[in-house]
Structure formats: C-alpha cells, structure tokens
C-alpha positions, -999 to +999 in steps of 0.1 A: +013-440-559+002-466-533+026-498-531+005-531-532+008-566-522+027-593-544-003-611-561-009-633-594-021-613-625-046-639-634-065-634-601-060-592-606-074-597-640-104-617-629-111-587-603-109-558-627-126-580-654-161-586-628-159-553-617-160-523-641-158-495-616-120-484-623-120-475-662-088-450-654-069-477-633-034-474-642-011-503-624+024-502-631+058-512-623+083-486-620+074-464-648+057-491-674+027-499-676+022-539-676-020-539-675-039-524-702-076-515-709-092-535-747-123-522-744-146-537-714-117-563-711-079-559-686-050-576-706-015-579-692+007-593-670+020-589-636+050-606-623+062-578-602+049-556-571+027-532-586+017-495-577-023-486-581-037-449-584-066-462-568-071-470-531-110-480-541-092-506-563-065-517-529-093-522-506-112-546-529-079-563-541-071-564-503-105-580-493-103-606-518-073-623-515-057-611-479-080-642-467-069-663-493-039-676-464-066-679-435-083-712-433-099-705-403-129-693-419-152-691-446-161-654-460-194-666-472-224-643-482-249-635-456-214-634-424-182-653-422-185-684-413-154-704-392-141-738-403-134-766-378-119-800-378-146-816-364-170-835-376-203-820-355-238-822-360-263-795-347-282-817-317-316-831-315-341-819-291-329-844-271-296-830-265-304-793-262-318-775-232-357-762-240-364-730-245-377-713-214-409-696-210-414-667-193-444-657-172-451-628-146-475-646-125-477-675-105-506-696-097-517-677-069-514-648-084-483-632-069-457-616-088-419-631-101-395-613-079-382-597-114-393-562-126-389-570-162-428-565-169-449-535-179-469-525-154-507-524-158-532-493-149-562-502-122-587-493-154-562-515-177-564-540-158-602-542-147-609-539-187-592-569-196-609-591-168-637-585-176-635-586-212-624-621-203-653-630-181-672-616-212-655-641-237-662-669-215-699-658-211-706-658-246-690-694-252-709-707-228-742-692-242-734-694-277-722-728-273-754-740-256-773-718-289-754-741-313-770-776-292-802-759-294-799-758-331-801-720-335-769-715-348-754-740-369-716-742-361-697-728-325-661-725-312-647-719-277-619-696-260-617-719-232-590-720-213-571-690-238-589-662-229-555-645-218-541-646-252-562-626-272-575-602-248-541-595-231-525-587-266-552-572-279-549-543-251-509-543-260-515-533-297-525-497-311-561-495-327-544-490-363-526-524-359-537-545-387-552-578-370-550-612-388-572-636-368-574-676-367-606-682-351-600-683-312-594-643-307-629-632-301-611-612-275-588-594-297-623-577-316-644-580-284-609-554-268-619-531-295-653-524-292-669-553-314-707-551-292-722-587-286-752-578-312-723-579-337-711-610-329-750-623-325-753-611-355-723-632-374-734-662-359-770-658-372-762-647-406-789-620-409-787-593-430-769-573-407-739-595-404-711-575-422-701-610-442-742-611-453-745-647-441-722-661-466-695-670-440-695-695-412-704-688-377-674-678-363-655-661-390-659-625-377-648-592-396-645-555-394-633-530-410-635-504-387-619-528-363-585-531-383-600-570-381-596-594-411-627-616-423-612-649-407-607-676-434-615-714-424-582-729-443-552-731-419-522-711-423-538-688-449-535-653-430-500-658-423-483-646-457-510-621-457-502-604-428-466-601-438-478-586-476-498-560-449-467-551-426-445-547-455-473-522-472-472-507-437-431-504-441-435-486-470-459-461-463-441-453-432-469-463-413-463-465-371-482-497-373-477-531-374-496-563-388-507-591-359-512-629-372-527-651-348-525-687-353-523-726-337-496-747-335-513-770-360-513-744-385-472-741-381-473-775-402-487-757-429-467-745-457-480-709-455-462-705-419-428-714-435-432-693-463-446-664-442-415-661-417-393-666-444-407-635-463-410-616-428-373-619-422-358-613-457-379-584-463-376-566-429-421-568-419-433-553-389-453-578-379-459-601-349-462-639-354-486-650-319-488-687-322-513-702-294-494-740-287-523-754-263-511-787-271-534-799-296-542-796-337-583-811-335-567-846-324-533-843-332-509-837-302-476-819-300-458-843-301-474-863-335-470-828-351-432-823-349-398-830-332-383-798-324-390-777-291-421-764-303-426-736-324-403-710-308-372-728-322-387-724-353-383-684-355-347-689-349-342-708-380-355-678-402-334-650-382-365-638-365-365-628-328-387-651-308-399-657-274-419-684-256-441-670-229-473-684-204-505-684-223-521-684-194-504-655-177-523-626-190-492-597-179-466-619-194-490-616-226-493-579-223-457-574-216-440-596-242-465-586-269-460-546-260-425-552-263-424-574-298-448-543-310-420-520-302-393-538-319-416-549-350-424-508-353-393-491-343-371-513-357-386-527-388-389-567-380-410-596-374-411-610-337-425-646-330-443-652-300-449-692-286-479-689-262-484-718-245-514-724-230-542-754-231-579-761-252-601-764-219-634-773-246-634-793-277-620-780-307-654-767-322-691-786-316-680-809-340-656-824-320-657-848-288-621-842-272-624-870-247-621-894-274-585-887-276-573-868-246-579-877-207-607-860-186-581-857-163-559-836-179-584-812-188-598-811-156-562-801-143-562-771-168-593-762-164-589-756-124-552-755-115-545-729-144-572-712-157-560-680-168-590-660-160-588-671-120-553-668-119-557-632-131-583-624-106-565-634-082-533-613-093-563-579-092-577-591-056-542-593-044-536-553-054-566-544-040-589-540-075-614-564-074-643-568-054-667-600-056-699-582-057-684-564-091-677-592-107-706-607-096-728-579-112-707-578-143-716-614-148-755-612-145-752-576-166-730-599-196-755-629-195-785-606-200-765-584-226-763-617-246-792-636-242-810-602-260-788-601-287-797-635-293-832-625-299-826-600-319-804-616-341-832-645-344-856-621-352-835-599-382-847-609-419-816-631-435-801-617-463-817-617-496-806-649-523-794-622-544-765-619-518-753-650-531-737-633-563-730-597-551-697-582-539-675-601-563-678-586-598-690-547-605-711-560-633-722-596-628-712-618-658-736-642-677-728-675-659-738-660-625-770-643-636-777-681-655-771-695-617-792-672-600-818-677-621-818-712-623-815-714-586-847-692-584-866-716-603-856-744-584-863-730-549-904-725-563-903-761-576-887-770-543-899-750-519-897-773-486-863-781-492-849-745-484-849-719-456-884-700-458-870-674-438-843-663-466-863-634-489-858-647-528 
C-alpha cells in the first residue's frame, strides 16, 4: 500500500470518473473501503488520507493537483506557461532588434572571418557560375524575343540569380521542387537544356504543358519540377501535402517551395506553415524578399521584420540570409535540407535580395521605384559579380573562360529560338485532352463548335495551329 496526499474526494472522483484506466483501483482507509466502483461511475467519500494499490493512479493524482498551490505558472497544453504580475505586451517592430542576416561573402568577394560555411568544390563552384551567367543570358535574349513579338509574355532573374541556382546545387535530385516563377535556375541546375525552355516559351508541340500554359510556367517530371501555377501562394500547401507523403513513405527527400514576399500575404502561406509545423513536413520554405510585390513595397505589405519573424510564430525554424551571397545560399539551404530530412521538420528561409528588371514585360518599374536604387543593386551588389570575384580570388576563374562560355551560351540560345519557331504548335484537339479519360459530351459540343467557328473565321486565329 502506497500512502497518498490529503486531497478532496470531489476532485479524486472527477479524476477516476475522466479516466477509466484503473477498473481494480481499491482506495481505502485503514481497512474500509470509502470509494466504490457503479458501473463506469466512482462513488464515495474521502475525508481521510487514503492508501492506493496503484502508483499509475498516484502519479496522475500527483500531477493534477500538486500544482494546484503553485501560482507561478500555468500547466497549459502544448508547455507550462509562467504567470507574472505585469501587465506586458509582446513589442512592435519598433522596439525589438531585427533579425540578422547572415552572409559568407562580402562585396569584394572575400570571405567572413567565420568558418561556419560549407565549403564548395572547384567543379561546384565553376557549375553554379556559370549556370548563372546562363540565366542571365537567356533573360536578356528571351526578353528582347518577347519585344520582338515572338513570344507573348517574359520574366526576368535579374539581380536573383544566386537564389535559385545556389539552392538548387544544395538539394538532392529526388527533392520535390515547388517553383514560383523566378527559379529558372533551380531546373536550368538540373539539366533542363535551353531547347526546353525555348520550347515552353513557344508553346509548340514539344512543350511538355502542349502550349496550354503561359510562357514562363515550366515543368518536368523527370526534373522533380512542378508545372508552376500563375496564382500566388498556391504551391505552398502543396508542397507541404508532398513532404508529408515523403514522411510517410520514409522517403530521404524533402519538398522545396519557392516563393516572393508578396505571396506571404496570401492566405495559402499562413495555412501552409501552419500545416508544416503541426504535422512535422520535411520541407523548406525559400522566400525571395527583393523588396517588392509588382508595385507594392515591403513596407505597404506588412509591419513585422519581414517574413523571417513569421516562421517563428508557427514553431518553425527560420533563418534570414543574403540573396545575393550565393555560399550563404548553398550553406544555409544544405543545412535546412538536413534538418527538414533528418529530423522531420519544416525550415524557413528569408532571402533577401533585390528585382534588378521589371516584374515581367508587363510592367514599367520606374513608375514606382527610383532608377537610382536599381542602379545601386544592379552594380554595387549584383550577385553574379560578387561571386566571380569570390572564384578569381581562389584562383578558379579565368576571363578568357568566361568569356568563351558567354559567346558559347548566346549561340546555344539564339538556335533554340529557331527551332522552337520553326516546331508545328500543338493540335486544337489539345485544348480538351489530358483532363478526362473519356471526354464528356459538353467538351466534344465545344470542340466542335469551336471547329466550325475557326472555318467561318479564319483570319481571326493562328494559321500556324493544325485544327
């Protein structure tokens, strides 16, 4: 018999009432029994110490009521929580310290005096510049295809090259990627050729989405590389439905969402972490803050520091790091990939970095930003010079290579452009296919009456699409 403490037999009763778990408890005093099973229900009384048979039953009577006397604080679901006397609000932005950011290399490309960075291989290394100098190639090309009016819509990299390309040569090839629509980089790490992306932006019949997708929105499946979707925010919740199917196949994978800050305004975001965190997803939240959503700046967007903070809120580990820095990106990324695996949890990285172009080619950013400003991004931290400078500085980088790398890139595209001019566009029956296994009546009723009317109309659509 194990003495107990002194304690009210309403309280007792309400324990062994909610919890059914001690059907053979026997409490006593002395030698008679005062608390007595009817049925699923404890009756009785206790006004004395009483003796239980079960230490189970003491711990939990223990647990519930030792605490009963301490008003220092609150044993609350989810962690104790402490009481004070003061009356304390958690502090605006104003009154807190910002969140550092952390970053590897300066601006003239010499390293922190810290070691806490993973170190890079010469091949590594030479990959991801020049996958750079690629991206920024094919924006300027592609860019000046869209003014010609060859290709109907465009969108830069500029000035966040570092961001996709850096973490794209962090993650493992079975890493599920959930792209926004500035990480070219991410599928061009991978082996995405440029006739691939040539053919996207053309829409021809060899573009995997068939031409029924805006320029822009790449896909691949053999890539690990999600169609991109034009609504913000959308991928988010996605990706964290993919880690947590990773999770439970015991997959050593993770999922990757890349998004804007503007798109952490959006519902889907909230909801997204919030799911991440409860359910334990291995996946990585990469969030490029260049400052801008379109038009709308920072600071018209929302009042805490940014979106690092934000991660906090939902118990998610989170760190703000230099967009522009592309071995802070690789480090801090190979790391979060790490935890989100080995550990089974979401990490949030706050990249911040700068739009150098216009949001897309339908945008004019000097309507509501100053040439000056970009002009200062554009020069004094470009990512892709301040990297080169970090690879001259060890030796790897020679100016007749990247020279020749250039003039190779330039002619790689400008052919691809031909050939993606020259492919047949997808047939109009494309229109219908790949949603239904049999197509149902109101869709063949479409197609058909959209068949008629090209005929009657046939100078108001594309001559070049085969009906």
């Amino acid at each position: 018999m194990i003495p107990f403490v002194r304690s009210s037999s309403r309280n007792l009763l309400a324990l062994l009432n909610q919890n059914h778990r001690y059907p053979s408890l026997l409490c006593s005093v002395s030698e008679f029994p005062v608390l007595v099973r009817c049925g699923a229900r404890w009756t009785g009384s206790l006004w004395f110490t009483p003796r239980f048979e079960s230490t189970e039953a003491v711990r939990d009577v223990d647990q519930l009521y030792v605490h009963d006397n301490d008003d220092q604080e609150l044993d609350f679901p989810g962690g104790k929580v402490p009481f004070t006397s003061e009356m304390r609000f958690i502090g605006e932005l104003t009154t807190q310290k910002r969140a550092p950011c952390y970053r590897v290399i300066d601006e003239i490309g010499e390293t922190t005096t810290s070691n806490n960075f993973t170190q890079l291989s010469k091949d590594a290394a030479i990959k991801m510049y020049k996958d750079m100098i690629t991206l920024q190639t094919m924006d300027t090309i592609f860019y000046e295809a869209q003014r010609q009016g060859r290709i109907s819509f465009y969108l830069t990299s500029s000035g966040e090259e570092a961001i996709s390309v850096a973490s794209a040569a962090a993650l493992h090839p079975d890493d599920v990627v959930l792209a926004q629509y500035r990480e070219p980089g991410v599928l061009l790490w991978r082996g995405f050729t440029l006739q691939e992306f040539a053919n996207q932006l053309f829409g021809n019949k060899s573009d995997y989405g068939k031409g029924r997708q805006m320029p822009i929105h790449y896909g691949s499946n053999q890539h690990n590389y999600f169609t991109i979707s034009s609504p913000l925010g959308t991928q988010i919740p996605q990706a964290v439905g993919i880690a947590y199917s990773l999770k439970m196949d015991k997959k050593d994978a993770c999922a990757v969402a890349y998004f804007g800050d503007g798109s952490t305004s959006e519902g889907d975001f909230h909801a997204g972490l919030n799911f991440a965190a409860v359910l334990g997803a291995p996946v990585i939240f990469i969030c490029r803050n260049n400052g801008w959503a379109i038009s709308t700046s920072v600071q018209e967007q929302f009042r805490s520091d940014g979106v690092v903070v934000k991660g906090q809120g939902y118990g998610i580990r989170s760190i703000r790091i230099d967009g522009n820095d592309a071995l802070a990106v690789y480090s801090a990324v190979r790391r979060a990939r790490s935890m989100a695996v080995a550990e089974q949890m979401p990490v949030l990285i706050e990249a911040l970095t700068y739009r150098v172009g216009h949001h897309s080619t339908s945008d004019d950013s000097s309507k509501y930003r100053a040439v000056d400003e970009i002009e200062h991004w554009k020069m004094e931290r470009n990512p892709v010079n301040r990297f080169a400078k970090w690879l001259t500085n060890n030796g790897w980088l020679s100016v007749e290579d990247e020279s020749k790398h250039k003039t190779t890139i330039k002619k790689q595209l400008l052919q691809a452009i031909q050939n993606a001019e020259k492919t047949e566009k997808p047939p109009l029956s494309e229109l219908f296919s790949d949603v239904y296994d049999h197509l149902p009546s109101n869709l063949q009723e479409q197609e058909e009456v959209l068949r008629q009317t090209t005929k009657r109309y046939p100078q108001d659509y594309p001559s070049d699409v085969p009906l």
